[in-house]
TILUM-81957 format. One record per residue: residue in one letter; x, y, z of N, C-alpha, C in turn. Coordinates in steps of 0.02 Angstrom, whole numbers, plus 50000, padded with zeros to 5 digits. Example, Ala and Ser with C-alpha at 12.3 -4.5 7.8 and 13.67 -1.06 7.14 Angstrom:
% residues 2
A506604971650390506154977550390506604983550390
S506424988850354506844994750357506455000250394
END
This chain:
% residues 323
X527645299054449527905295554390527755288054398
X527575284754364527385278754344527945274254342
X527765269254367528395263854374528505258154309
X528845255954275528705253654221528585245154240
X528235242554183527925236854196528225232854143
X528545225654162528835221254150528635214754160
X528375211754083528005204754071528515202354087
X528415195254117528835187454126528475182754128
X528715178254094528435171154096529205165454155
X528645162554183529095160754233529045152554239
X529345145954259529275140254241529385137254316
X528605133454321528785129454384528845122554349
X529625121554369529975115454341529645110754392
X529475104854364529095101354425529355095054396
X529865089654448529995082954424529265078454442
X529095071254434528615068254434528635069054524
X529065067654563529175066654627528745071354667
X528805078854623528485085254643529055087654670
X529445087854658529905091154663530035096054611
X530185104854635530295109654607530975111654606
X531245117154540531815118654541531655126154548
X532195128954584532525135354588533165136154582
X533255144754565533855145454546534285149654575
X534495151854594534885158354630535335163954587
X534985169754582535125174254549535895176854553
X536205176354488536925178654478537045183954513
X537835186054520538005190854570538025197254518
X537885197054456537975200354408537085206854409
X536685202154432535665205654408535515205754477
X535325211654478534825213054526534545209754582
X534415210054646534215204554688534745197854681
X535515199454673535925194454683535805191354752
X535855184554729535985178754791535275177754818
X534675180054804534035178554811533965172854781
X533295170454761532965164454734532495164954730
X532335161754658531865161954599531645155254547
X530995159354538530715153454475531135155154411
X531615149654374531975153654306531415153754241
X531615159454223531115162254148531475169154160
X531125172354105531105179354102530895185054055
X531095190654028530455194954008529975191653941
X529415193953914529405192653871529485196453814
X529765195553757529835199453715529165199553672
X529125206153636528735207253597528515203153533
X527945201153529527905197153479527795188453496
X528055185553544528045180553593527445179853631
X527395174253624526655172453667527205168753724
X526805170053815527065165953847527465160453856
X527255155553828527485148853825528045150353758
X528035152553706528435152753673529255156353719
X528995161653769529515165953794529615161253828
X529485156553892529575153053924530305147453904
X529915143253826530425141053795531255143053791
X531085148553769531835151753741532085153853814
X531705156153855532125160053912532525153353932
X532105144453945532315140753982532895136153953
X532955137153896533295134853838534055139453875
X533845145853865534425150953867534855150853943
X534355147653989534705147054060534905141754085
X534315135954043534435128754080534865122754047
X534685126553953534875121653925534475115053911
X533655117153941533325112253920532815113753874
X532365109853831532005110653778531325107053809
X530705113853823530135112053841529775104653783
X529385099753834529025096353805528205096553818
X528345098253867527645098753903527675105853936
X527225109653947527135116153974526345117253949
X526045119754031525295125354026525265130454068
X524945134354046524725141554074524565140154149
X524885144354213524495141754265524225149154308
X524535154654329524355160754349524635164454332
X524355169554328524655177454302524695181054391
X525135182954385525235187454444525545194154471
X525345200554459525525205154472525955207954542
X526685210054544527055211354596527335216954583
X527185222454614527525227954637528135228354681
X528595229054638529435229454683529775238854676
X530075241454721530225245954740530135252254659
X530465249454613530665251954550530505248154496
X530055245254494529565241754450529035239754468
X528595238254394527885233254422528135225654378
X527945218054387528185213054343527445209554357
X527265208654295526585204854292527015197954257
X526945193254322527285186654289526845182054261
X526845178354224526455173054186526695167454229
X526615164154263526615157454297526375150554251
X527035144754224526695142054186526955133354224
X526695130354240526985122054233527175120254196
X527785118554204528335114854172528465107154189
X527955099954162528035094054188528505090154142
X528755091354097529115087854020529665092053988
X530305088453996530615090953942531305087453923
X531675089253885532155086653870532855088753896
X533365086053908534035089453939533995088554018
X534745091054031534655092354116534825098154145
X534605100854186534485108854179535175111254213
X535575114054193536225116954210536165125254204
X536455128354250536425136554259537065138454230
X536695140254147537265143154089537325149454100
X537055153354166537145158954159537575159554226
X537975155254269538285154754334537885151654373
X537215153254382536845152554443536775145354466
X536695146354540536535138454594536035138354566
X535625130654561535315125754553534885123654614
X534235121854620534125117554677533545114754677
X533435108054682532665104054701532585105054771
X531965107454761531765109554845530825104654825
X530585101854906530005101454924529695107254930
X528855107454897528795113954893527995113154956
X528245105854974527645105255033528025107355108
X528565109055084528985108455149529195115055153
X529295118955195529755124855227530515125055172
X530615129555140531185132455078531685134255138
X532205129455123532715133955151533395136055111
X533475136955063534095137455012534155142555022
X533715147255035533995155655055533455159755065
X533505163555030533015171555044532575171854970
X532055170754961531625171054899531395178654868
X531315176954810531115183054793530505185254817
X530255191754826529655190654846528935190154785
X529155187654743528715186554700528635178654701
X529005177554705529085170154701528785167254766
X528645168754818528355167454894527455163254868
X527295168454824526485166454818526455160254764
X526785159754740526655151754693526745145054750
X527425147954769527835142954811526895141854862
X526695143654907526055143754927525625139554886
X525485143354842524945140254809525035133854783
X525555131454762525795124054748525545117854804
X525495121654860525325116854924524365114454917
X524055119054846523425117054874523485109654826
X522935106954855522805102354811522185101954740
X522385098154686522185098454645521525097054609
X521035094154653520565091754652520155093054723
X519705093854708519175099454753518215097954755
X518265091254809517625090354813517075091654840
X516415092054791515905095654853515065091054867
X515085090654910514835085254957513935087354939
X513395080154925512965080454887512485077054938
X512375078054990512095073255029511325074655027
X511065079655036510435082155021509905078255059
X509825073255101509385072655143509785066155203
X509485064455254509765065855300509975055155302
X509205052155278509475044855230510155044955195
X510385050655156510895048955107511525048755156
X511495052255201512175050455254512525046355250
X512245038955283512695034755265513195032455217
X512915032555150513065030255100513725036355079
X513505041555069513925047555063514375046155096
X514425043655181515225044655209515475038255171
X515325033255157515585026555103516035030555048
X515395033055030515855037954957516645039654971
X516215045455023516735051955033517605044755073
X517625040255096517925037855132518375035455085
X518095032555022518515029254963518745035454923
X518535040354935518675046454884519365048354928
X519415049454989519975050255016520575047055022
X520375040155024520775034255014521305035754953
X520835039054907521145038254857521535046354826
X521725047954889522065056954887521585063554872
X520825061754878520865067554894520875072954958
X520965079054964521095082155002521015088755017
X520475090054978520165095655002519375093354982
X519005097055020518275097555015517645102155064
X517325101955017516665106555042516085105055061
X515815106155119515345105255154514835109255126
X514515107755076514035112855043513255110255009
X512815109155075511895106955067511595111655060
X511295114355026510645119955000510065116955000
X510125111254988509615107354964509235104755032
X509805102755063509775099755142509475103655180
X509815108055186509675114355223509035116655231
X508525117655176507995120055137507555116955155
X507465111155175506845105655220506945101255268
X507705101355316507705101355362508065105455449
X508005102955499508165105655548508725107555552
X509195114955578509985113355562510415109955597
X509915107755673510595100755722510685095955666
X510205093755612510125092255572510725088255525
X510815097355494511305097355433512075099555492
X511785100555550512525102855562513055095855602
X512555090955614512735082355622513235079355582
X512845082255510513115079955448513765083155412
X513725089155450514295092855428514865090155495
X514825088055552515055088455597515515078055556
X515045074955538515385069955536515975072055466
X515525075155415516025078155362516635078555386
X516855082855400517435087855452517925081455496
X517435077555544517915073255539518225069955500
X517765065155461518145060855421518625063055387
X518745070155370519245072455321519815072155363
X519695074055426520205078155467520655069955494
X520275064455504520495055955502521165054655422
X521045060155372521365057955322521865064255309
X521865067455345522525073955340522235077955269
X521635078955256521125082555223520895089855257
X520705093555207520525101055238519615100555199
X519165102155281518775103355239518285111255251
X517885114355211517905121755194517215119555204
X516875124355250516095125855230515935130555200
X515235130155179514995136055103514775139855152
X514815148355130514605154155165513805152455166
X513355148455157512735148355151512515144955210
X513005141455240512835136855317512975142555354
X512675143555436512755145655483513515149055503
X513635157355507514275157855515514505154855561
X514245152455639514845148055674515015143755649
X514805140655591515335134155567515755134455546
X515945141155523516575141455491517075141355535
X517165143655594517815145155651517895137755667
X517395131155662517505124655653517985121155592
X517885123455540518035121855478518735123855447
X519025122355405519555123855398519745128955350
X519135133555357519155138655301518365139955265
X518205143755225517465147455209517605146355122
X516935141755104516905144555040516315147355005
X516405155855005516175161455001515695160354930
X515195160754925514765160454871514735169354850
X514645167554776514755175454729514785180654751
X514075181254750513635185454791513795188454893
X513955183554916514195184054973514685188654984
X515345185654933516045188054907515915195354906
X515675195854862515365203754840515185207854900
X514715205754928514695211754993514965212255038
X515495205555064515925207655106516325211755071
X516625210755003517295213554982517025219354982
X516385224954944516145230254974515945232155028
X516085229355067515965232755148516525235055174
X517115232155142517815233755167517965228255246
X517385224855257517695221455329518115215255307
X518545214555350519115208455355518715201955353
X519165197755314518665190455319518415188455398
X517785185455419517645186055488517575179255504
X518245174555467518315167955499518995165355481
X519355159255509520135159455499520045154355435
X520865151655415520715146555353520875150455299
X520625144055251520735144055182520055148055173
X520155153355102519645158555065519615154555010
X519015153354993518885151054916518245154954896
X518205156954831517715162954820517505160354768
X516735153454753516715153654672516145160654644
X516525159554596516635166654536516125161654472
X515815168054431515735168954376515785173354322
X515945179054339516095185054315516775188454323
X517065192254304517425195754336517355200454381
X516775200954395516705207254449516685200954510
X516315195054507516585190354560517395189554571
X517745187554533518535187454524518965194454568
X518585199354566518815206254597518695205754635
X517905202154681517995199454744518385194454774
X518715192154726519125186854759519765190254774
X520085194254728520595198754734520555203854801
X520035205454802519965209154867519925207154918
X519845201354930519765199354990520525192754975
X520745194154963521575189954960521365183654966
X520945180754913520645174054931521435168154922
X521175162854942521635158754932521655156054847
X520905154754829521015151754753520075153354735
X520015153254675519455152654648519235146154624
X518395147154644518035142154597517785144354533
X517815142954465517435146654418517065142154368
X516675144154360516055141554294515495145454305
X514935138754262515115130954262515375131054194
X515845126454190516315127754113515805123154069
X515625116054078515105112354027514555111654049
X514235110454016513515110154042513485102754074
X513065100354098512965099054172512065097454200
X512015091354210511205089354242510915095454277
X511505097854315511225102054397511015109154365
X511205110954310510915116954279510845117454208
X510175111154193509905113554126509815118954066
X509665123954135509645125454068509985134454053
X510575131954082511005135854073511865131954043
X511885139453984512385133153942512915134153988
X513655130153988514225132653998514565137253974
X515105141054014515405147054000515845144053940
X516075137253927516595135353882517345136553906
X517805133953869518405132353906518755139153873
X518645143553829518905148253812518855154753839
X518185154653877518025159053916518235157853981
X518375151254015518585150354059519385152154073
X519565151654024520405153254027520475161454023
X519875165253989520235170453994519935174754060
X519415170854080519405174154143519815171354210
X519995166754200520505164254229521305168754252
X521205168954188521925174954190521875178754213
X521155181854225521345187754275520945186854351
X521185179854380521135178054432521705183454484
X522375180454465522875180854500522925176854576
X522695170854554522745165954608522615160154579
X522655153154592522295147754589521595147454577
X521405144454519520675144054471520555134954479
X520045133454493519795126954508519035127654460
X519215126054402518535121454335518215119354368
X517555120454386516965117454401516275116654357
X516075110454343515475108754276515715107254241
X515575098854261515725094554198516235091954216
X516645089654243517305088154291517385082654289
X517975080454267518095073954278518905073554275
X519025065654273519865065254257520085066354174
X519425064154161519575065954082519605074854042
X519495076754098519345083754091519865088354103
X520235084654178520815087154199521455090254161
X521665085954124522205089354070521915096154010
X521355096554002520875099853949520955105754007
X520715106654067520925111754136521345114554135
X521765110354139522745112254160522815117554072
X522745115854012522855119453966522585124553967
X521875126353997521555132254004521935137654064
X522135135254111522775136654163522015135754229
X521965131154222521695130054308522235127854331
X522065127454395522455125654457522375118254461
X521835114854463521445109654446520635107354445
X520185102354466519445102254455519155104054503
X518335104154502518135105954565517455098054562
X517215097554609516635095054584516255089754617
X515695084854605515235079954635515425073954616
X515215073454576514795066854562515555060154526
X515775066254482516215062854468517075061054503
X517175064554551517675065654600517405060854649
X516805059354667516485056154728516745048954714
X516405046054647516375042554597516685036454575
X517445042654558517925040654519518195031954535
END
């Protein structure tokens, strides 16, 4: 017999500080005295964000101003299935009071939760909140551009970012790999000087990855490990960019950490291929079930146009390097 399946839209209340709220489930529902993102089912007829509204209205007493789509996530619990809608919540009006009994609490969500025992649905956002939002990938392409590149990359960090990818094809392709692996070797530091994570592309040499702070798995790659059935064969962060959904199922299968997907606009680096567009991007997005990072065409101006589609946040070169 089939377990029945139960939509929710769920609200990561987020003050400017980054600080998140949770709530602790009445002694009255199910999983009393646990802790949770507040929202709840959606009713028929309701689009997400509309359910979101009313649920948060109905618990918090506050009136959304701002809210976007951020992951859909499927959880199997003993006597149900709950496919939750995960949405950011940065704006609103009121102050959030638990009209239904329940504790209250701002917790760091960079920090170790200790208010109690979480739901276990709620474990994988809480996670994923820790990545960061912006996601750069390193353009060095011959072995002159070095210098200048760590200049870049040094002011790019300066200025928060904190994740990035060690990813030359270009490099790679006409010269030696003590070479490119120099260049990757100073990469890696400099990040690691700024409390930065940085990821090499499955296309460099697999020992670099057990160096690195994680693998980022190109499509195709994705794909035949996730059909081979073997375990990822390096530690770290999983990033899998996707263009399809049958890429996206490799990311699912192999429990990636977050996706890359496009290219959403078109873009110098691939003439002459159009972009997927931001409508297509969102709906393949949705069936990530993890963190989605927009790549093509990227910028800060782009960023909020992202967040509505429900990325996670950007991915990108020139303009992240740049900025």
């Amino acid at each position: 017999m089939s377990k029945p399946l139960i939509n929710v839209a769920a609200g990561m209340i987020q003050r400017a500080d980054g600080s998140l709220l949770l709530a602790e489930r009445p002694a009255d529902k199910p999983w009393s005295g646990w802790w949770e993102l507040p929202g709840g089912k959606i009713e028929p007829g309701e689009t997400v964000l509309q359910a979101l509204a009313r649920e948060l209205k109905e618990e918090l007493d506050i009136d959304i101003t701002e809210a976007t789509p951020w992951i859909t996530h499927v959880h199997e619990y003993p006597k149900n299935i709950v496919r939750l809608a995960f949405c950011r919540v940065t704006a609103w009006n009121g102050t959030p009071v638990g009209r239904e009994g329940q504790i209250l609490a701002w917790v760091d969500p960079q920090q170790p939760i200790t208010v109690g025992q979480l739901l276990p649905a709620t474990e994988p956002p809480l996670r994923w909140l820790q990545l960061p939002d912006h996601y750069l990938l390193t353009s060095i392409e011959r072995s002159e551009n070095l210098p200048r590149f760590m200049d870049l990359l040094t002011q790019a960090l300066k200025r928060g970012v904190r994740l990035v990818q060690f990813r030359e094809p270009a490099w790679s392709a006409h010269a030696a790999e003590h070479e490119v692996y120099s260049g990757f070797r100073q990469v890696l530091q400099r990040c690691r000087e700024f409390e930065a994570q940085c990821l090499v592309n499955s296309s460099h040499p697999a020992p670099w990855r057990t160096q690195a702070d994680g693998t980022q798995w190109r499509a195709a790659d994705a794909r035949a490990l996730a059909e081979s059935g073997s375990p990822v064969p390096a530690p770290g962060l999983i990033g899998v960019s996707a263009h399809t959904l049958d890429d996206l199922a490799a990311a699912r299968a192999l429990n990636a950490d977050f996706a890359v997907l496009g290219h959403v606009l078109d873009t110098p680096s691939h003439p002459d291929r159009p972009g997927m567009g931001w409508e297509q991007f969102s709906r393949l997005a949705e069936q990530a079930g993890r963190p989605v990072f927009a790549i093509g065409g990227q910028s800060a101006q782009t960023r909020p146009i992202a967040r509505e589609h429900g990325a996670h946040g950007i991915a990108g070169i020139r303009h992240l390097l740049l900025a």
